[in-house]
Structures are given as structure tokens and as C-alpha cells.
N, C-alpha and C positions, 0 to 999 in steps of 0.2 A: 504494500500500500504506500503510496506516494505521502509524504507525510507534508503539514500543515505548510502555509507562508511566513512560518515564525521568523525564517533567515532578512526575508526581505521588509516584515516590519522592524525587525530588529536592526535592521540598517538604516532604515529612516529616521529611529527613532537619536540612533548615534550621529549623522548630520542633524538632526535637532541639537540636538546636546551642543554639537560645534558652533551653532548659531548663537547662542549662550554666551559663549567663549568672544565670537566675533564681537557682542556687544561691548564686552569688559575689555576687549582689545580698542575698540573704537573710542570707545570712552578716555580711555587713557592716554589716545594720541588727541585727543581735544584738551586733554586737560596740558599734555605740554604745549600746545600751540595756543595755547588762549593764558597761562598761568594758571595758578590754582585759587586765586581771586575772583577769578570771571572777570576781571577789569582787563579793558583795551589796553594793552602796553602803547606808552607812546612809542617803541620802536618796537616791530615783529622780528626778532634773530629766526634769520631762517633757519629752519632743522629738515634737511634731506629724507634722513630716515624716519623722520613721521609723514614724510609727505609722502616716501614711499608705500611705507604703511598703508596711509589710507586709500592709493590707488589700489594696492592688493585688496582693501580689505571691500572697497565699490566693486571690486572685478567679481571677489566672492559674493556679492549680494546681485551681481546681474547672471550670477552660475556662469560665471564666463571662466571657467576652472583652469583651464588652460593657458590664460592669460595671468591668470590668479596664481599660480604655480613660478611662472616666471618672475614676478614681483615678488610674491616672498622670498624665493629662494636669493635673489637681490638685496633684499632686505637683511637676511639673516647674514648673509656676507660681512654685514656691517653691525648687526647686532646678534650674536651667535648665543649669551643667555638670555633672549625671550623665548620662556618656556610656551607661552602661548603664541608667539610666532611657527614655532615648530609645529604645535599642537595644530596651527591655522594650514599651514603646510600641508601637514600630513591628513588632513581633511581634504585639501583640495586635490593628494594623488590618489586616496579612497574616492572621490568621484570620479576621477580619472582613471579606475582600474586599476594602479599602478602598485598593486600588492605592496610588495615590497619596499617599493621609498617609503611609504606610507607605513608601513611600521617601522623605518629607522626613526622617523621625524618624531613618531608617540614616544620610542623610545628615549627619543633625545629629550623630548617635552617633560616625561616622567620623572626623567636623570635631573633635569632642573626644580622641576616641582612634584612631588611621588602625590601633594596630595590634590594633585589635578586629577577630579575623578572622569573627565569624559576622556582624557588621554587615555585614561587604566583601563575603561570603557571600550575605547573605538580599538587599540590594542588586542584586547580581548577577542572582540569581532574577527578582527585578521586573521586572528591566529587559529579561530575558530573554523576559520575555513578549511585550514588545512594539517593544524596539528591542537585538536580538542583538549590535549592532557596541558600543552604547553597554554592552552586560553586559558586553564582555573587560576594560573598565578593572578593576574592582573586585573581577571572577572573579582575575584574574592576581595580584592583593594578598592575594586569598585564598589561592589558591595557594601565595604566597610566605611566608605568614604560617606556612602550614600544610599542608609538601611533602609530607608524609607521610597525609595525611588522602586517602580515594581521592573524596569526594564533589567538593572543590573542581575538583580534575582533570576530572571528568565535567562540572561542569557550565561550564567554561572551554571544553570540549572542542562542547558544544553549541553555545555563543558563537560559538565560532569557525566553525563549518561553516555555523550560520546566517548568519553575515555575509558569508558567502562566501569562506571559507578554510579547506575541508574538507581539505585536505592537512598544514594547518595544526595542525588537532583532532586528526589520527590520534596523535602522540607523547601528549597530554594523554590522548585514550581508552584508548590504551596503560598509561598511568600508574597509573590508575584499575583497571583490568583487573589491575594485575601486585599494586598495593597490596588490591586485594579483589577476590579471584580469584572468589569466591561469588556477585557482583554481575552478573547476567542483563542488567542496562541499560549496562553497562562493557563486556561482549562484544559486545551485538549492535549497541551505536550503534557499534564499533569495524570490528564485522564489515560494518556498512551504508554509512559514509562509505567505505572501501575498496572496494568493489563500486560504485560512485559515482565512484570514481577510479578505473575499469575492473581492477582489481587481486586478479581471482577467487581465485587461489592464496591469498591473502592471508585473504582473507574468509571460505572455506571451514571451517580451522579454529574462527574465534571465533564463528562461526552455531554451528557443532557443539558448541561448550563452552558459548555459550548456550540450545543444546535441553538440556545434561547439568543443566542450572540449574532452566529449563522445558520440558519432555519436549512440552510441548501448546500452545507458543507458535505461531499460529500466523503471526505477522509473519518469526519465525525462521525456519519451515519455507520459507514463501515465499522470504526473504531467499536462503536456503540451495540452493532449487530454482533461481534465478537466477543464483548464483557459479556452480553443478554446469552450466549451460546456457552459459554463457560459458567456462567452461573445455572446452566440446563432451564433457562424461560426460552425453550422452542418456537413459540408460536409469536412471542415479542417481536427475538431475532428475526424473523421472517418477517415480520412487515415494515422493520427497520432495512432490512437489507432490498426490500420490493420500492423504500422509498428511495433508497443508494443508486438502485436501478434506472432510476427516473432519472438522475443526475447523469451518470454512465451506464448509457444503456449498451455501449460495445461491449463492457467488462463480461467477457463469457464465462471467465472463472466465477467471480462470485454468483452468475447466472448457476451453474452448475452447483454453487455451494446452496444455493438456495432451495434451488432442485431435490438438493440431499436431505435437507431440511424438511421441507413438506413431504417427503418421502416417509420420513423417521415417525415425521406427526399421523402418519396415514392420511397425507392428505395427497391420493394419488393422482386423479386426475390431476391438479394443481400443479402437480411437480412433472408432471408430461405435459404442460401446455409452458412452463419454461423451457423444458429442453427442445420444445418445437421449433423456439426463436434462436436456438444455437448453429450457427451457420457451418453447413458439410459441402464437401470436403474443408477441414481445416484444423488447427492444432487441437480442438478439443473434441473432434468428429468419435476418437476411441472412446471418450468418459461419458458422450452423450449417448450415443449408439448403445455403449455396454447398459446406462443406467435405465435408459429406454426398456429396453429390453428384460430388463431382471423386472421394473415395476410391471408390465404388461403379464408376466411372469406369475408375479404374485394375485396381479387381477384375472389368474387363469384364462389371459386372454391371447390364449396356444397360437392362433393361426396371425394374429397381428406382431405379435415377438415376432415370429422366423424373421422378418426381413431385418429389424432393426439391429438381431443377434450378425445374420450374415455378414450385415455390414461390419460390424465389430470384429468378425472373424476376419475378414479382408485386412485390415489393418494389424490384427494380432493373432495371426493364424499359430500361434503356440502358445495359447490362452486356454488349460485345461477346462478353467470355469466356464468361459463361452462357449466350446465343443458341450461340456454336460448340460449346459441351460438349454442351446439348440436340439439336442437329440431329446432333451425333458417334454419342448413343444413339440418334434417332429413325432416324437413315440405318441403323444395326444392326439396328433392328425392322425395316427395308424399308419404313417411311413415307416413303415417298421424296419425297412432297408434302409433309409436315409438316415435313421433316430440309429442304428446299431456302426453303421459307420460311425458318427459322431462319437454316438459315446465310447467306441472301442478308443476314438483319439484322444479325448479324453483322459481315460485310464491309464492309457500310455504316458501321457503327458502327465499323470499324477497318480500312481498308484495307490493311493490313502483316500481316494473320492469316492465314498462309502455310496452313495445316493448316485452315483454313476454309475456303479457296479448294480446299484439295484434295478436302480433304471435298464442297464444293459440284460440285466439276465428276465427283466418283461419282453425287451423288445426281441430278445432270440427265442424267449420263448412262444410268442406270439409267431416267429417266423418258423416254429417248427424244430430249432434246432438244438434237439433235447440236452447234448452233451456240453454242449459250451453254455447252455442257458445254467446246467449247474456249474459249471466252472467257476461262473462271474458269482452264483449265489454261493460258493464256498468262500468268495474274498468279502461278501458282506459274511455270512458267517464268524469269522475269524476277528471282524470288527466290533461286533453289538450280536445282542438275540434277535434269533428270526423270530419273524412276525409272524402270525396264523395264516395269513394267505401264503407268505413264502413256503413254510411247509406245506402250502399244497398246491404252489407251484412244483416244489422237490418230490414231491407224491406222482404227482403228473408226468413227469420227468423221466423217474425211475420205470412207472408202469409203460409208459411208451417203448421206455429203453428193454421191456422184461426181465426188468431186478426188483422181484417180486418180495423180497424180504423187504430191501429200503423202500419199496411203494408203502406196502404196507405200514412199517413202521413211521410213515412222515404224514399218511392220512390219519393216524390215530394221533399223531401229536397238532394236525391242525383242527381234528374236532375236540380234544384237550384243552388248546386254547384260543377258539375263534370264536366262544360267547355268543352263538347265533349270530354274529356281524356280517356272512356273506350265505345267507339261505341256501340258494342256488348251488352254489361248490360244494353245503356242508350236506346237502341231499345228495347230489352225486357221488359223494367220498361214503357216505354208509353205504348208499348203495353197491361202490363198487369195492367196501372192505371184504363182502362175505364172498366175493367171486375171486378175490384174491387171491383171501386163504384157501379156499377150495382148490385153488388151482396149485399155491404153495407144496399143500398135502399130498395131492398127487403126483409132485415134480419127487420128494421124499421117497413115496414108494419104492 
């Protein structure tokens, strides 16, 4: 998930900060060109380096940065400890992109005055770019320079989880949050690093006071749909993440996470009318395809799966689950060849696919083909208890085969334990125990 615009209000808010600075610099070049009387001198001593000054300092109020650059650097030639000239500086190569100059000149600013907090500040920013562990030095002076300010906070609070101390950032994101409550990047990096520290309960609320900020966020809506999922409110998340959707409606992942979601809830239709909207061929054609297919699956709706599985098989023809799901619906059509190929591949592809094997030994058996239909009922065997129809599948089996001992003994254990559940089979099997043995007795003679 693409995370918030905290970087670029936090930039803004650091050219604020500098405009601050430009006042008290402005101010000070009037007070030597006028005295500190406010009385007209009868003669003005010209002073070069205020005059300079204040073209740097007009160039920085018409954002003419580039012009403003050249003039202080001018400037500072001729007076090298104003700390807030550097500071002015190193403002105008930060709007210039100019990384680099731009934190020598905070640092130089700093070296002059440590307790210049937007120096500590705009520093912090830079470094935050590109090495988060080296931003907490100078974030934290910030900070301290200026506890009350909620931007220092936030962006201490970034420092910190980038460098790998998000547990760290939550009191700073806190701080920020509590000192500007209005601040949409205070709740949600607040709301984010705690869902990050698995701490849903947590994150819930500040996702939801950062939708009250921006109602159409949708890294919030996401963030938010994630705490609601981990805290298992199913049906929340879902219409948190159907609102996400309205914002980014390409996102096919979280389309498909949603999918999963109304799936879990049994809400199936629902979850088959998002995957309708997931665009095939394309990178998520396997997860829609497969999921398609298992839900149609369970709404035993046999003849509509086949295509959605096939497709899935086209893409993952070495997909033991998709061969058993396919041969599960082709055995339901009575493709009883099509459903025994599959799930022979299947089995192969996964020896341990108890429900494939059971599956396979209906669909040989249905084709007639007594010996391997028990083959496959020996690998469910070996896994769990047969079931009362299996044993008289294995009844059936053996009497075809004339293994009159094992016929016999597998119809008496499926009228043992088949509790009247298949009428039909269990009329057949008395019927055909006493012809069995009669025929047993006489093979003895």
C-alpha cells in the first residue's frame, strides 16, 4: 500500500518554518540600516552586506530560489557567522532540489546556533530522505527545541519507524496527533505503524479520525479495512475495502482480497460478482479463475466451475488442487473419463489428496473398472475410516471381481454401518449376502 502524503506536507510545513527565519533575518537588516532608534540618521553609512541581504532575502519572497541562492551565497562570503544566512541558504537549495548543499548550509547554521530549531528541523527532513536512522539526531533537537510544535513530532516519529523503531515512533505520532488533532498524516502514520505492531484495536480508531480529516483517503480506507480484518469484524472490512474500491477501482489485489472476504462471510454470490470485474488474461487471471471456481464448487454449481477451473488449469497445469476440484465437477456431470483422468493427475501431483483418491475410486468405479477403483479406495483407507457407502463400493468391487469372501465381508460391514442412509444399496446388499454365501459354501465343497 502506497503510504500517506506525510513527506510532502512535511516539506511544506519546513519552508514554513524558513519563512519565520526570513522575517527575523529581514528585520535585523532594517534595524542596521535605519539604527536601532528608528531615527533618520543625518548621514546613511552604506552597509553592502545588508543590502545584499535584503536582495537575497526579496528574491526568496518572489520564490525566485535560484536567484536567491546566488545572493546569499554572496552574502555569506562576506559574512560566514550568520547562522541564519546559512539557514536562508540552505532553504533556498531544498527548493532547489539541491540535497546536498542544503544540508551543509543547516549544518553550518546549526554549528553556529544548535538552538535554531527549523535548521534541526529542515536537516532532519534531508536526511530523512535518504538515511532515516541519521534524521533522529537532529529531529529529536527539534523536538526539544520545540515540544509543542506537532510537525517536529511527526517527523521524528517517521525517523524513527524508518530506522527500524516503529514502536519507538508511536508516542512521537501520538504527540503530533494530540498537539494537531486536524493533521490526517498524525493519525494515519499513527494508525499505520500500530497495525504494523499487530495492535488492531489500536489503529482502528486513528484510521477513522483520519477518514473524518479525509473522507476519500484511500490508503486510510485500506489501512482501516486491515485493523477491521485482524481484529476478525469480517463484514466491516468488506465494506471498508468496497469503499477503497470506489477510490481505486484498478486495485485487483485488494478486489480479490475482498472477494476472499465475502467468501469467508458466505457471502457467495457477492464474492463472484467481484471477481467478474477482474480483468483475464492478466497477472491475477490464476487467483481469480482458481477462486471462481472453488466458490461455484461449494454452491455445487458442477457444470458452471468446469470452465472457470480449466482456465486455472491453463495457467497452473501442476496444480494438484485444481486437477481434484475439476475431476470433483466432471465426476458430477458423469464424465466419468474426463473426472478419472483429472483426478489420476491429481494424485500424482499429490499423493496425500484423500478426497481425490475418493473421488477417483467413484469415478473408476462408475466406469466399471473394478480393480483400480479398489486400488485408489485402499489409499483412502490407509488415511481415515471408510464410510458405509465405500464399503459397499469395496463389496461391489470384490463381487464383480468373484472374491466372494471380501464381497461378503464388506456388504456386512456396510449394512453395520450405513444406519438406513442409502435404502437402495442396503436392499441390494441383503439381498445379495444370502447368494453369496450360498455360492461361498459350495466353492468349499
Amino acid at each position: 500500500m502506497k503510504r500517506g502524503g506525510c513527506m510532502a506536507t512535511a516539506m511544506t510545513g519546513a519552508l514554513a518554518a524558513c519563512l519565520t527565519a526570513h522575517g527575523l533575518a529581514a528585520r535585523a537588516a532594517q534595524a542596521v540600516k535605519h539604527g536601532p532608534t528608528g531615527h533618520q540618521s543625518v548621514e546613511q553609512i552604506p552597509n553592502p552586506a545588508a543590502d545584499l541581504h535584503a536582495q537575497a532575502q526579496a528574491a526568496l519572497d518572489k520564490k525566485d530560489y535560484a536567484s536567491a541562492a546566488k545572493l546569499f551565497e554572496r552574502y555569506l562570503s562576506d559574512a560566514p557567522g550568520d547562522a541564519i544566512g546559512h539557514f536562508q541558504l540552505g532553504y533556498a537549495y531544498t527548493a532547489l532540489q539541491r540535497w546536498g548543499k542544503a544540508e551543509a548550509q543547516y549544518r553550518l547554521a546549526i554549528q553556529l546556533n544548535p538552538k535554531l530549531a527549523p535548521a534541526q528541523l529542515n536537516l532532519g527532513l534531508i536526511l530523512l530522505r535518504h538515511d532515516p536512522a541519521a534524521a533522529v539526531g537532529p529531529l529529536q533537537q527539534a523536538v526539544a527545541l520545540e515540544p509543542n510544535q506537532a510537525q517536529p513530532h511527526l517527523l521524528l516519529g517517521l525517523a524513527l519507524e524508518r530506522s527500524g523503531n516503529p514502536a519507538e515512533a508511536v508516542p512521537q505520532y501520538r504527540a503530533s496527533a494530540r498537539l494537531d488533532d486536524g493533521n490526517f498524516d498524525a493519525h494515519f502514520e499513527l494508525a499505520h505503524v500500530m497495525l504494523s505492531l499487530h495492535q488492531p484495536a489500536g489503529a482502528e480508531p486513528e484510521f477513522r479520525r483520519a477518514l473524518a480529516i479525509q473522507p476519500h483517503s484511500a490508503d486510510a480506507l485500506a489501512g482501516l479495512a486491515g485493523a477491521l480484518l485482524e481484529e476478525g469484524k469480517t463484514a466491516e472490512a468488506a465494506e471498508e475495502l468496497k469503499k477503497y474500491l470506489e477510490e481505486r477501482p484498478g486495485d485487483e489485489n485488494a478486489r480479490l482480497q475482498l472477494a476472499g472476504v465475502l467468501e469467508k462471510s458466505a457471502r457467495l454470490d457477492d464474492a463472484l460478482a467481484q471477481l467478474a470485474l477482474i480483468h483475464t488474461p492478466g497477472p491475477n487471471a490464476l487467483a481469480a479463475d482458481r477462486q471462481q471456481g472453488e466458490i461455484l464448487l461449494q454452491q455445487k454449481k458442477y457444470s458452471s466451475a468446469v470452465a472457470p477451473l480449466r482456465a486455472a488449469l491453463a495457467l497452473a497445469p501442476g496444480d494438484a488442487m485444481l486437477h481434484a476440484g475439476l475431476g470433483h465437477a466432471l465426476l458430477d456431470q458423469k464424465d466419468y473419463a474426463a473426472a478419472t483422468q483429472e483426478l489420476e493427475q491429481a494424485v500424482q501431483l499429490d499423493p496425500k489428496a484423500v478426497s481425490a483418491w475418493s473421488d477417483l475410486t467413484v469415478a473408476r468405479y462408475r466406469r466399471g473398472q473394478w480393480e483400480a477403483a479398489l486400488a485408489a479406495l485402499n489409499h483412502v483407507e490407509q488415511a481415515e475410516p471408510l464410510t458405509s457407502i465405500a464399503w459397499y463400493v469395496r463389496a461391489v468391487c470384490n463381487d464383480h471381481l468373484g472374491r466372494l469372501a471380501q464381497a461378503i465381508a464388506a456388504y456386512k460391514a456396510f449394512l453395520d454401518t450405513d444406519g438406513g442412509k442409502h435404502g437402495t444399496d442396503a436392499y441390494m446388499a441383503r439381498h445379495r449376502l444370502p447368494v453369496l454365501e450360498d455360492l461361498l459354501r459350495h466353492q468349499r465343497k
